[in-house]
C-alpha positions in Angstrom: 0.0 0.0 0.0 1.0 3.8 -0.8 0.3 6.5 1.2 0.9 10.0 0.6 1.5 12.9 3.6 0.5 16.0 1.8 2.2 19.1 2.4 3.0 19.0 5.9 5.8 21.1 7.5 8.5 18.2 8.0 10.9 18.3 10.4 13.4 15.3 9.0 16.2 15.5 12.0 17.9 14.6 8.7 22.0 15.9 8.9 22.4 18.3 6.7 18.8 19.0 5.8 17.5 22.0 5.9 15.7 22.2 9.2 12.1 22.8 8.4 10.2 22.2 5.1 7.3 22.1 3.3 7.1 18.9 1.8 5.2 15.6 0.5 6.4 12.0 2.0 5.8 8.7 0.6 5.8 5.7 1.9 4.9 2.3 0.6 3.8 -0.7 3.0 6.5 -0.1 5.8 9.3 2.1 4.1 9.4 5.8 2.8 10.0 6.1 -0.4 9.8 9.6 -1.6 10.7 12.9 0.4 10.1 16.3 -1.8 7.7 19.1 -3.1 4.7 17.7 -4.9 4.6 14.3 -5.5 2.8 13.3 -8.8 2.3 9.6 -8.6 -0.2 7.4 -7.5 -0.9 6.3 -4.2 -3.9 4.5 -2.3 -4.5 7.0 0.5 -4.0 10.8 1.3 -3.1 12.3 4.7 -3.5 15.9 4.7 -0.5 17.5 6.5 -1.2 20.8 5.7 -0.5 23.5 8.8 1.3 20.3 10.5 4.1 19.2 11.7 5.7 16.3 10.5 8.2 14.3 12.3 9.8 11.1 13.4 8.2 9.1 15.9 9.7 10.0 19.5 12.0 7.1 21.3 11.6 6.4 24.9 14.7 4.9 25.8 14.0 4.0 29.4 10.6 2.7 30.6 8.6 0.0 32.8 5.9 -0.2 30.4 3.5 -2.9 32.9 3.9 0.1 35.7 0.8 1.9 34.8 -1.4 1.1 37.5 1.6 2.7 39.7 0.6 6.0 38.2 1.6 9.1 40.6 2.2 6.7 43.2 5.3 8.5 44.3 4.4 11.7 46.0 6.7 11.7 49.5 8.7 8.4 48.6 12.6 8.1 49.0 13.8 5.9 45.6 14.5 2.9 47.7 12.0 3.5 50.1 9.6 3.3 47.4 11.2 0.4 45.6 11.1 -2.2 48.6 8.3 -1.2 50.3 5.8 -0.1 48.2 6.8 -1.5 44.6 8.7 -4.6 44.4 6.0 -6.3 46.9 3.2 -5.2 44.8 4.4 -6.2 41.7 5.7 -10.2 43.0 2.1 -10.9 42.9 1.2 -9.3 39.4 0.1 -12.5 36.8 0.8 -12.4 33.2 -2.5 -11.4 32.6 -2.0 -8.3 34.8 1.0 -7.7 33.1 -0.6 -7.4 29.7 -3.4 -5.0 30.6 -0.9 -2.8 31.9 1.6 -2.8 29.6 -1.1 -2.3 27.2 -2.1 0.7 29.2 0.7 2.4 28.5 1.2 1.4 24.6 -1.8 3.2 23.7 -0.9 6.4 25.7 2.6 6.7 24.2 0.7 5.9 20.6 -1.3 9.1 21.7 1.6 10.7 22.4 3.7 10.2 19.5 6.3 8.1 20.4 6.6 5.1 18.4 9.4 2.9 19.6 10.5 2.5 23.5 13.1 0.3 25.3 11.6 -1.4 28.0 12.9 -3.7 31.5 10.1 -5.8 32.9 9.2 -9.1 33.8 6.5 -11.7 33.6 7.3 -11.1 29.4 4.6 -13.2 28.2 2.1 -10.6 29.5 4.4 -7.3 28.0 4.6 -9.6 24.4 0.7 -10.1 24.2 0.3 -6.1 24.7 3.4 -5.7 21.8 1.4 -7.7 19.3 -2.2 -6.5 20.0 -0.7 -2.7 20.0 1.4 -2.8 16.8 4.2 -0.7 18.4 7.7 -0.9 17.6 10.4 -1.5 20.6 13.1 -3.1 22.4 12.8 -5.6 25.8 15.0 -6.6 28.4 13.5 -9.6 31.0 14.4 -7.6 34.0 17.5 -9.5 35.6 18.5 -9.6 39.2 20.2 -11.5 42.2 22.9 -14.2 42.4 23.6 -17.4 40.2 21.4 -19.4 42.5 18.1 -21.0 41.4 15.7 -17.5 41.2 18.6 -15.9 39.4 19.8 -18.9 37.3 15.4 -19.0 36.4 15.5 -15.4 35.3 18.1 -15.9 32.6 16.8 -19.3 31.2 13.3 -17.3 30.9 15.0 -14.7 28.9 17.0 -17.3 26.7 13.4 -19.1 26.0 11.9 -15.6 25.0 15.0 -14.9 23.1 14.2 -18.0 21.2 10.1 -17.5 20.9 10.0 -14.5 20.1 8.3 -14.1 16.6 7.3 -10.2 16.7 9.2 -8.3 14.3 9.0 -4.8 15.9 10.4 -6.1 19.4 14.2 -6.5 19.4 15.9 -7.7 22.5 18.1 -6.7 24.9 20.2 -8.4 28.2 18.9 -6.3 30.9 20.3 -6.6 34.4 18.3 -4.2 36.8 21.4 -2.5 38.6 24.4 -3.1 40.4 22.9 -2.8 43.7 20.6 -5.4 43.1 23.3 -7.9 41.2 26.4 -9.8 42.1 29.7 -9.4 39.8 29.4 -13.0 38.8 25.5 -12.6 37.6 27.2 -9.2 35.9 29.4 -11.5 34.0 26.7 -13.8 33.2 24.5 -11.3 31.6 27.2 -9.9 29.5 27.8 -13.3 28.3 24.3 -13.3 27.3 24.9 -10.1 25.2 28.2 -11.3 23.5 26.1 -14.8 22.4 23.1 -13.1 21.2 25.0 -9.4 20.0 22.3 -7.7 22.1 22.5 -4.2 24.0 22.6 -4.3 27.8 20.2 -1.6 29.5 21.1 -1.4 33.1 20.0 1.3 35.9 23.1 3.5 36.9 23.9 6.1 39.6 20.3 6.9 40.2 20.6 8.9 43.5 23.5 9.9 45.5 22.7 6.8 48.3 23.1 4.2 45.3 26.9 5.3 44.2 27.7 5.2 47.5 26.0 1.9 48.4 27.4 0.4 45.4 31.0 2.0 45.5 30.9 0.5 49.2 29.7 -3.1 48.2 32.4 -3.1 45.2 36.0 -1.4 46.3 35.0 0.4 43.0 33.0 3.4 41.3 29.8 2.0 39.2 31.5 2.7 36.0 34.8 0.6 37.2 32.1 -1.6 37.9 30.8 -2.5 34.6 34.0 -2.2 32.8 35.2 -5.1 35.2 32.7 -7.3 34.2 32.6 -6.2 30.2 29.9 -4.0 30.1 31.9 -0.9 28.4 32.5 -3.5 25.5 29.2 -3.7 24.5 27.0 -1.6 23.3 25.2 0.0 26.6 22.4 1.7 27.9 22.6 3.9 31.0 19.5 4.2 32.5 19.3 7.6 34.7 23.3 8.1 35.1 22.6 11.4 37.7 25.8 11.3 39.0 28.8 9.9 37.0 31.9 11.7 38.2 34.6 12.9 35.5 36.7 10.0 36.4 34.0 7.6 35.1 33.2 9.9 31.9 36.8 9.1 30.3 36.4 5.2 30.6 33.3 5.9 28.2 35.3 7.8 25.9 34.7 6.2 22.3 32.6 3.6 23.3 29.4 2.8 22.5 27.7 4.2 25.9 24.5 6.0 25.5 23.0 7.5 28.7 19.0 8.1 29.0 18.0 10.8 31.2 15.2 10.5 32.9 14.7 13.8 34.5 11.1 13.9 35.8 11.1 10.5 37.5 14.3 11.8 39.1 12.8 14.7 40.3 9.5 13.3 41.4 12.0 10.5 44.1 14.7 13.4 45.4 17.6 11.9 42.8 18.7 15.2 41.5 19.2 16.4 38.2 21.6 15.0 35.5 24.1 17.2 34.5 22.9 16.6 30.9 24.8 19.1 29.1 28.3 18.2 30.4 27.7 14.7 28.9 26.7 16.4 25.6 30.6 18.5 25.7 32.1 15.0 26.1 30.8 13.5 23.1 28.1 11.0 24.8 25.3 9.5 23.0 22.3 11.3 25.2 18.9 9.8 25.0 15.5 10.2 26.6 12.8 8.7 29.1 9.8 8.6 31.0 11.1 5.8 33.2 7.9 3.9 34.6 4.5 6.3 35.0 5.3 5.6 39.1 7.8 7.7 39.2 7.5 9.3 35.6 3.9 9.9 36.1 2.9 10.0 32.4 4.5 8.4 28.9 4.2 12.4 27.1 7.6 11.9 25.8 7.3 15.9 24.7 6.1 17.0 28.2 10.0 15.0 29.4 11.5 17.2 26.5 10.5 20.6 28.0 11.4 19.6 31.5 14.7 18.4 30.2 15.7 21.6 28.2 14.6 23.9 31.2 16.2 21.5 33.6 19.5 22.2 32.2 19.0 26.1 31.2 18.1 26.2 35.4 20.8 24.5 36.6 23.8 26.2 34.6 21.7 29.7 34.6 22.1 30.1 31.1 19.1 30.0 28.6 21.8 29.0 25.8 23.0 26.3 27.5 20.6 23.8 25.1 18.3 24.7 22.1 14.8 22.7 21.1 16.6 21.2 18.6 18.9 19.5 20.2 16.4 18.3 22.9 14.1 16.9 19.9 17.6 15.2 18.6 17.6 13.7 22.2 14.1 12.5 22.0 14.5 11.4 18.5 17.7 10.1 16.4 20.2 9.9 19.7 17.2 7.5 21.2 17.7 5.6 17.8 21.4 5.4 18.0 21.4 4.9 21.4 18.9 1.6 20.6 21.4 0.4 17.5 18.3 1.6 15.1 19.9 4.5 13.2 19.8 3.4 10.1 15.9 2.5 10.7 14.6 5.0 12.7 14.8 8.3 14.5 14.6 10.6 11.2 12.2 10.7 8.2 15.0 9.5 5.2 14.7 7.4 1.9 15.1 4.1 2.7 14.0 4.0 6.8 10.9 2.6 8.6 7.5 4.8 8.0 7.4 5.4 11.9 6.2 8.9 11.6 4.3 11.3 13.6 2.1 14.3 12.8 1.5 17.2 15.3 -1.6 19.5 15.0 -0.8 22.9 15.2 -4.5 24.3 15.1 -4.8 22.7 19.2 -5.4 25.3 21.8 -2.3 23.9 23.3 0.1 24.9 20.2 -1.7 27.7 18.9 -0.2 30.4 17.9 2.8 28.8 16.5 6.3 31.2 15.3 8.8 28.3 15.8 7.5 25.2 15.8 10.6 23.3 16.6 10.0 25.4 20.3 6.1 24.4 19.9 7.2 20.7 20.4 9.5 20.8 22.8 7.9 22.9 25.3 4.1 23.0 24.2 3.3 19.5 22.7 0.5 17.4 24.8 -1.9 14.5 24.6 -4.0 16.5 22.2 -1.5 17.8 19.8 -0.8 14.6 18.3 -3.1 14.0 14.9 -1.5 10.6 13.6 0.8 8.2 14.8 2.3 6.0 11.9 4.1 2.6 13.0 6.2 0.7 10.4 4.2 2.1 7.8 0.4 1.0 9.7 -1.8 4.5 11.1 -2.5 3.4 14.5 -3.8 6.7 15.2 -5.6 9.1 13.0 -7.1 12.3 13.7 -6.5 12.0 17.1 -8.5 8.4 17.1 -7.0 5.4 17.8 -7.7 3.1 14.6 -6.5 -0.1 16.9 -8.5 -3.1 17.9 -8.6 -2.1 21.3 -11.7 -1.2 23.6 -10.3 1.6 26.1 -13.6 1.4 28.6 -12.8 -1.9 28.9 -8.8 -1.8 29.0 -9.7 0.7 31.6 -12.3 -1.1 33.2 -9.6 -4.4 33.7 -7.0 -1.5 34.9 -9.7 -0.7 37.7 -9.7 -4.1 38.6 -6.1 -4.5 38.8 -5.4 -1.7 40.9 -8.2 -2.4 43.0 -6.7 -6.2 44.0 -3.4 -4.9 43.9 -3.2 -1.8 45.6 
């Protein structure tokens, strides 16, 4: 099939491209084929783009997708207070089934939101792979990994290894995803990255969260985090930083010219006291900086754009200089960095020839974005649930002016959410 977006105002995130365009993109089944002014040929369906934005789908680099019925949960939590006794005991008794509602939750709203591939660490997968297929979205999943090479431990890999094998969805790539080093031993570290040298997968790990971590874990290993993972062959591969609040200078030059991306997280680290990443710094050094929501419990929503304005006024704040970052760069954050940072360049995270149709528009009529002089500054600081028009996911509209075109009944995904929270909570 061949679909034509008419005259929208496209934002490519292309190198080299000029930055904003009026322009026609084709794509046909789950590729573009055609970026330019006035497209003659035929084609089976029309999108109207005109007075829109057009850009490529957002990439959450760092969520907990089956977290939803945790939403705002975390209002006068410590992190680890939080995580071991509120959290963690919840969640042991969460089924598969509970899992999938869940996850699906949270599928939709970041369809709704314009982000259409995240990276996610959960468990109970089964649950989180049902919600994949029935949503259509495009992403990346790490079986959450944790403890000691005893039985549980030992369980948790095999698990992933049998999903590894099973899995038949071609949007959901894998990675090896040990939760952190605070809740690992160095000889389950070496196992996972084992795991990513067999299978050439990513590792996506939490890292120097909060101040109490990098001491915890500093104490519990003779050695900084980063010393940490490059002990047990983590800075070999390619790696995902989840959070990475406080990595001192020391640590920053045994990432030098590796393939380390770090995803910032920064209103889930606000919301739990962790402080404030000093995003910029990593940015001087050369480091592959990507974004996310982290889990709705702490992140309290999946608006990828709402994460982009905090994260650009974070760092203007923090520095005291308001050309410290631009909206560009944030939106390169949110968008081609998350690609890189996922291995998915060459697919993803900018509208070229040749990549996946995952493609977003953004209404720039909505109360919310109206009226509109840059609109590059319009999505970074002013872009909410109702801004997005259409979602496009490997080359399928999922969402199209502003309705979901899925097979999915919200009342009742939100009726079984109810239900959920209500046993659970």
């Amino acid at each position: 099939m061949k679909t034509i977006i008419k005259s929208g105002k496209v934002i490519s995130m292309q190198v080299g491209k000029e930055i904003i365009k009026e322009e026609d993109i084709v794509f046909e089944d789950d590729k573009i084929i055609y970026i330019g002014s006035n497209y003659e040929g035929k084609v089976d369906k029309e999108i109207d783009a005109k007075n829109k934005i057009v850009i490529p789908g957002l990439i959450n680099c760092h969520t907990h997708l089956g977290m939803s019925i945790f939403r705002a949960t975390n209002d006068n939590y410590s992190l680890d207070k939080w995580l071991n006794e509120f959290i963690w005991p919840i969640e042991n008794n969460m089924t598969d089934e509970d899992i999938y509602y869940t996850t699906l939750l949270s599928c939709v709203e970041m369809i709704k939101t314009g982000t259409t591939c995240f990276n996610d660490m959960y468990f109970n997968p089964r649950g989180s792979f049902r919600a994949f297929d029935k949503s259509k979205i495009r992403g990346v999943y790490g079986r959450c990994l944790m403890g000691d090479l005893d039985k549980d431990g030992i369980d948790r890999i095999n698990e992933f290894k049998a999903l590894y094998e099973e899995n038949d969805n071609k949007l959901i790539k894998m990675a090896v995803a040990p939760h952190a080093l605070y809740t690992t031993t160095k000889s389950y570290l070496e196992e996972c990255n084992k795991l990513s040298l067999n299978y050439d997968l990513p590792i996506h790990i939490h890292l120097s969260e909060d101040t109490r971590e990098v001491e915890n874990v500093t104490k519990k290993f003779g050695k900084l985090p980063m010393e940490v993972l490059k002990e047990v062959g983590f800075l070999d591969r390619k790696l995902i930083l989840a959070h990475g609040t406080y990595i001192s200078d020391e640590e920053l030059d045994l990432i030098k010219d590796k393939d380390v991306s770090i995803c910032t997280n920064p209103i889930s680290n606000l919301n739990l006291g962790c402080g404030i990443a000093p995003i910029t710094k990593y940015l001087k050094r050369n480091i592959n900086v990507c974004l996310g929501t982290d889990g709705v419990g702490s992140g309290n929503n999946m608006n990828l754009f709402y994460h982009m304005s905090m994260l650009d006024n974070l760092q203007k704040g923090i520095n005291e200089d308001s050309t410290i970052m631009n909206s560009y760069e944030v939106l390169k954050i949110a968008t081609i960095n998350g690609a890189k940072a996922l291995g998915m360049e060459n697919e993803i995270g900018s509208l070229e020839v040749g990549k996946k149709a995952d493609i977003v528009i953004v209404d720039l009529d909505d109360i919310t974005m109206y009226p509109t002089v840059n609109p590059i500054v319009q999505l970074t600081h002013n872009g909410w649930y109702n801004s997005v028009d259409t979602t496009i996911i490997n080359g399928e509209v999922l969402l199209e002016n502003k309705k979901l075109t899925l097979d999915i009944n919200l009342e009742e995904l939100k009726k079984k959410i109810t239900e959920i929270r209500g046993r659970l909570l």
